[in-house]
N, C-alpha and C positions, 0 to 999 in steps of 0.2 A: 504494500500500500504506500503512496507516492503524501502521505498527512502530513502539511507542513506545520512547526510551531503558529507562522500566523495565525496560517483557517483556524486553529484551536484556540488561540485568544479571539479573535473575530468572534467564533462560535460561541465563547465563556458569556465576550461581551454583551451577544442578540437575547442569550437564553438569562442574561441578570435584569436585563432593561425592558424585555419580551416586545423589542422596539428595532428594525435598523436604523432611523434614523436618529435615537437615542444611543445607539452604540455608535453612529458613523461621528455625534460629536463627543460623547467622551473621548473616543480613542484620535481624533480630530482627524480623520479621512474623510474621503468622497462616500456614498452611500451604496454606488455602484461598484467599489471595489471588496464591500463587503458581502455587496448579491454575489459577485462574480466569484468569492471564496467560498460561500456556504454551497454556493451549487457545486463547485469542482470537490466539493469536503463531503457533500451528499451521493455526489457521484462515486467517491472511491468506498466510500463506505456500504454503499449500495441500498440505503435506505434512505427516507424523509424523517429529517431530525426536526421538522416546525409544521405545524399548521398553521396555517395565512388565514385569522383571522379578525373580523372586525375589530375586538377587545386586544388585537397585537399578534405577535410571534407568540405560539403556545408549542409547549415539545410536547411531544407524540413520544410513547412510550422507548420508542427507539434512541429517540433525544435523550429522555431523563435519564438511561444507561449510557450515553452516552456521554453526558457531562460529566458524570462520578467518573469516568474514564478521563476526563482533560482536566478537571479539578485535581486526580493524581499525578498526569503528564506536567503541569504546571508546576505543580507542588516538589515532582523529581527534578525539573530542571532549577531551583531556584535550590534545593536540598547541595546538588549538584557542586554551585559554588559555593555556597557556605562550609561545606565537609571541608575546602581547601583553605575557609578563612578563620575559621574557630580553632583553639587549640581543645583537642580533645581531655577532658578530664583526667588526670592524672592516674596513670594506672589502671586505668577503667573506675575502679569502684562498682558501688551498685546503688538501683534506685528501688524506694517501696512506695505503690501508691496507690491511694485508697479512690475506691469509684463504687460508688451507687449504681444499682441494676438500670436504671434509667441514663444517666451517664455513660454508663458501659456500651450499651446499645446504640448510643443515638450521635455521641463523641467522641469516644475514648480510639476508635481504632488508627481512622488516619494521623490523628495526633503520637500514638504511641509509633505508627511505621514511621514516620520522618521521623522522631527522637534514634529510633532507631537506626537509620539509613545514615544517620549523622552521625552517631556517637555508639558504634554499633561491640565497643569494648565494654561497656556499661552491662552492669548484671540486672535485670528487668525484673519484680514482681507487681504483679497486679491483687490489690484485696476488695474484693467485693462485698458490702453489707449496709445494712440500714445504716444509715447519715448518724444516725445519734453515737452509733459506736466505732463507727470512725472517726466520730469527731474524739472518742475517750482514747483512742491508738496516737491520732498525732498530738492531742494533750500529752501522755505518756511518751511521746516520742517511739514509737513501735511505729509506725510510718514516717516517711520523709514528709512529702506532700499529698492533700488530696485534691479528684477533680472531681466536685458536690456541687449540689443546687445552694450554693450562697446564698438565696434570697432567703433558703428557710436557715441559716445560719441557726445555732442554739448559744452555744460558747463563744460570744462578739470579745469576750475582755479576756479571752485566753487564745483565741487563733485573730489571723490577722487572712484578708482574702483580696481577691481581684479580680472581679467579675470580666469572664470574657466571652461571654456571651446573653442577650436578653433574648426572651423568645415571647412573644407574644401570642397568645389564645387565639384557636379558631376555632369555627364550627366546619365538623367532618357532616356531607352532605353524600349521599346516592345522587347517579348521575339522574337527571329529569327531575327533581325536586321540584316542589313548588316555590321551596324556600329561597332560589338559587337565583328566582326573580327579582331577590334584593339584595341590593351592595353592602348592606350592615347589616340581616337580624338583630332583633335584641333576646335578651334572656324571653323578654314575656311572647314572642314569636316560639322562642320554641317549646313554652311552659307543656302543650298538649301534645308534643311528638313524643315516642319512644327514644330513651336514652341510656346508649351504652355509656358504662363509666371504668374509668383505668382505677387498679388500686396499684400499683407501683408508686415506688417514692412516696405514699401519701396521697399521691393524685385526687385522690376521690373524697378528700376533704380535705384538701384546698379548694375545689372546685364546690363544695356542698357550703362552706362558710360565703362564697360568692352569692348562692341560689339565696340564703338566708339573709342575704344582705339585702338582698333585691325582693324578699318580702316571698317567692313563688318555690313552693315544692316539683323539685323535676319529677316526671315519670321515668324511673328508670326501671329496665326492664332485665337489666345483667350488668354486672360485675367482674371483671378479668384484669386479671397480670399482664394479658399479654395484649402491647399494642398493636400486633400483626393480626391477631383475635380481633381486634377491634375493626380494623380494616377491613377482614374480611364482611365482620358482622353491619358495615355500613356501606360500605360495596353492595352488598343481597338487599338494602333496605331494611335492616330487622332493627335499626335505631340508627340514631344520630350520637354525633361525642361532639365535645368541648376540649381540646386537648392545647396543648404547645404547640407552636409553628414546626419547633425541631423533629416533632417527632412522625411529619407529614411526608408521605408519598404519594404519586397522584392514584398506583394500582394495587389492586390487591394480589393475594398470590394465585388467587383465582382468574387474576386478570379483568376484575371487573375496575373499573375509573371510580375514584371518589373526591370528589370535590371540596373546595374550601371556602369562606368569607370570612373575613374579621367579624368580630362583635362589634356590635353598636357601644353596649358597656365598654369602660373603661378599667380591663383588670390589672394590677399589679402583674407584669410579666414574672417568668419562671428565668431564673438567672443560674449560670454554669458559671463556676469557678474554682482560683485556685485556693487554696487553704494549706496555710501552715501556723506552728506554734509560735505566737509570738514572741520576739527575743533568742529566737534560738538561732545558735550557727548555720545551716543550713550546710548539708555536704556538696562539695562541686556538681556532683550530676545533677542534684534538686535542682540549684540554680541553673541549671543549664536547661533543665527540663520547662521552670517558668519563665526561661528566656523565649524558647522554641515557643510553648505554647501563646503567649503573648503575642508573637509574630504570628502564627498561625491563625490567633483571633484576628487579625486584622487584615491579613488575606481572605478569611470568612466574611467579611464584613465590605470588601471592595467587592465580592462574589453574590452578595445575597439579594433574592429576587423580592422585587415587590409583588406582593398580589399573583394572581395564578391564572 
């Protein structure tokens, strides 16, 4: 395949903007040199990575596998020079870090493959468990750093954080909704649908203190750990969710399309970050770890789409 780095920035830029002529001025070109890349980049590929619709450039399933593929091509070539510009941590060492089931799932991987691609003498453990007890491991120092939902922080005067990512709430929709006819829902629109709810992380009460905020008991109709469950179960129609922007894809594994709107409410986003103990030394690969990740929030953040 003849894939050049531009078509693949070109391509990051239509699918963040879901715009050419929003990507032709970020990246400040002609409009036409960016048609004339996605078509030679659809052509090698041999599929349609956009639907040409009214609401913009929307990726077609082919697309959305195929940006997780240029989001990593990006991520190795920029990995690339940095291996040659950082000194690697002194003798390797090792790194321990603490990640939430939700975390683990939805951040933890590309972030841990470039720590690793970079700094690849470093001894790696990953500990997964409920927030409250990793928060008592890197109090004790039995982890270096964790990568948790900071927003729900517990111990603020004994760990110190640094949010790198916020996620904002949407409503998961079945494709042909009625609901899909409006650009914001609110809570009391979707008081009468069936509603699937996550209990991961707590999900499902933080999400139950919102409904009680707002005065209306949801109809919910099931409960699950698993947000791929959930997918499915909103894909078929069998309910709607309220979930995090992070943890949205547009298909099920069924292959049915599920859609998304912001809320009209305005909730307190669900926030990822790093956490460590306050005052403590930090060993070189920690700091080396919330160097990477730091940068890597912020290549997330030149990457991230508006609206769908």
């Amino acid at each position: 395949m003849n894939i050049t780095l531009k078509q693949v920035r070109y391509f990051i830029a239509v699918a963040s903007s879901q715009s050419v002529s929003l990507a032709a001025r970020d990246l400040h070109i002609s409009q036409s040199a960016i048609t004339v890349a996605l078509k030679q980049l659809e052509q090698e590929v041999g599929a349609a990575l956009f639907l040409r619709t009214p609401r913009g450039m929307v990726l077609t399933q082919e697309g959305h596998q195929f940006l997780r593929h240029s989001e990593r091509i990006m991520a190795v070539v920029a990995d690339a020079g940095r291996a040659l510009k950082v000194r690697e941590p002194t003798g390797g060492g090792t790194l321990t870090i603490g990640v939430t089931a939700l975390v683990a799932g939805y951040y933890l991987a590309d972030l841990l493959a470039r720590y690793q691609r970079v700094y690849p003498e470093v001894d790696v453990k990953v500990v997964e468990d409920q927030q409250r007890f990793l928060e008592h491991l890197l109090i004790g120092g039995e982890i270096d750093v964790g990568l948790l939902i900071s927003s729900a922080l517990s111990n603020r005067d004994a760990l110190a954080s640094d949010t790198l990512l916020r996620s904002p709430y949407l409503v998961w929709l079945p494709a042909n909704h009625r609901l899909l006819a409006l650009d914001e829902p609110s809570l009391s629109d979707l008081a009468d649908q069936p509603l699937v709810q996550l209990t991961t992380d707590d999900m499902h009460a933080i999400t139950q203190r919102h409904w009680r905020e707002a005065g209306i008991k949801p109809r919910t109709v099931l409960r699950t750990s698993s947000v791929e469950a959930i997918r499915s179960l909103v894909g078929t129609g069998i309910g709607l969710a309220v979930l995090p922007d992070m943890t949205y894809r547009p298909w099920s594994l069924e292959g049915d399309r599920v859609e998304v709107r912001p809320l009209k409410e305005v909730f307190p986003t669900i926030d990822i970050g790093l956490i460590w103990r306050k005052g403590s030394l930090l060993p070189e690969p920690a700091r080396a770890f919330i160097e990477l990740a730091r940068e890597q929030a912020k290549l997330r953040a030149r990457q991230s789409r508006p609206g769908r």
